[in-house]
C-alpha positions as CSV (number, residue, x, y, z in Angstrom):
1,X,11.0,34.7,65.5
2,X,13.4,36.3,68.4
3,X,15.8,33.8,70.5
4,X,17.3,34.8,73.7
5,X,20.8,34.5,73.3
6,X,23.4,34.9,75.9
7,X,26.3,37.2,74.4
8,X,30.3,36.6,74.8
9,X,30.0,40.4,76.7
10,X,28.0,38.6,79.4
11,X,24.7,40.5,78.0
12,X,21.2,38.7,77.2
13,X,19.4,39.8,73.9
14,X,16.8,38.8,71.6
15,X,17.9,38.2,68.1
16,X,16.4,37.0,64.9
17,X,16.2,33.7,64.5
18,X,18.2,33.4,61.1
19,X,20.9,35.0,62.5
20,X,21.4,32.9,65.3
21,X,24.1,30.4,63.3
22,X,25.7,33.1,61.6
23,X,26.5,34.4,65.1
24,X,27.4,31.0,66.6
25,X,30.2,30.6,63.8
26,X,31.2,34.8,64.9
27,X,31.9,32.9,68.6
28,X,29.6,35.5,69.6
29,X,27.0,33.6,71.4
30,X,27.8,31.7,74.3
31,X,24.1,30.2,75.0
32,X,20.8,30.4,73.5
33,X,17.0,29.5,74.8
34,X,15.4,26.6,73.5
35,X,12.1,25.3,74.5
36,X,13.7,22.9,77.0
37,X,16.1,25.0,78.4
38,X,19.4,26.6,78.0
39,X,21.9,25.4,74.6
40,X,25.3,25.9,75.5
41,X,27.4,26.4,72.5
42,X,30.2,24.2,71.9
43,X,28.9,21.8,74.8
44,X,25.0,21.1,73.5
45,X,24.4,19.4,70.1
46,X,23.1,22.5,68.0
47,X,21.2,22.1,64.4
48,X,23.8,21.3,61.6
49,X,26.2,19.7,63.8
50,X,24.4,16.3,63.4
51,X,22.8,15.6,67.0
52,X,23.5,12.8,68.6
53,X,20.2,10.9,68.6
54,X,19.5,11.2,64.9
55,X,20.9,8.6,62.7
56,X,18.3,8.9,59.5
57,X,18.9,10.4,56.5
58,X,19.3,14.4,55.8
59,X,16.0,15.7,55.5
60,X,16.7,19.8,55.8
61,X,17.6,20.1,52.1
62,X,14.4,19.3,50.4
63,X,13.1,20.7,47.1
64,X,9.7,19.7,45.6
65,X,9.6,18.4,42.6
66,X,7.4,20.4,39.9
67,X,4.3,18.6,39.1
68,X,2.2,18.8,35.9
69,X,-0.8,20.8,36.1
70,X,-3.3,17.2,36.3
71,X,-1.3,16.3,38.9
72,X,-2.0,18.7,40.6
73,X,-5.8,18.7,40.1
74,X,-5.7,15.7,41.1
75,X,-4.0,16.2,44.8
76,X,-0.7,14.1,43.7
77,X,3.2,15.1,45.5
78,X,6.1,14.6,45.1
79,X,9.2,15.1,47.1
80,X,12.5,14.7,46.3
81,X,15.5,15.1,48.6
82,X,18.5,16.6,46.6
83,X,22.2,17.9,48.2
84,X,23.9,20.2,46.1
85,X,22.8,21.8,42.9
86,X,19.2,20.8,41.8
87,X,18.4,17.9,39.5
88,X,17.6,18.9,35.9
89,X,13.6,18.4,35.6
């Protein structure tokens, strides 16, 4: 996915979407597009910097458990939230 981005040299640009934080932390992106408008960086909240109306738990680092193969006839998930290394299965 592209994301208009409004470069430190005054320019507008698409760029990928995945390189869109690594740039932020560069300080080479002053503002970016979002559906509801312009971000300004350093001024808007941005993902990762903990938003201001959020106050559940950390849900972007998710792994899926592995399920045994009945289970998974059988339509059963399970998710478990982990931070850090993975849990020994």
């Amino acid at each position: 996915m592209k994301i208009q981005v409004l470069h430190r040299y005054d320019s507008l640009q698409y760029i990928n979407a995945r390189d869109l934080k690594r740039l932020i932390a560069q300080r080479e992106i002053l503002a970016f597009r979002r559906a509801d408008g312009w971000a300004k960086v350093g001024i808007d909240p941005v993902r990762g910097d903990g938003g201001r109306d959020y106050d559940g738990p950390e849900r972007r680092n998710v792994m899926q458990k592995p399920l045994e193969a009945a289970d998974l006839r059988a339509g059963h998930y399970c998710v478990i939230g982990v931070r850090g290394e993975p849990a020994d299965w």
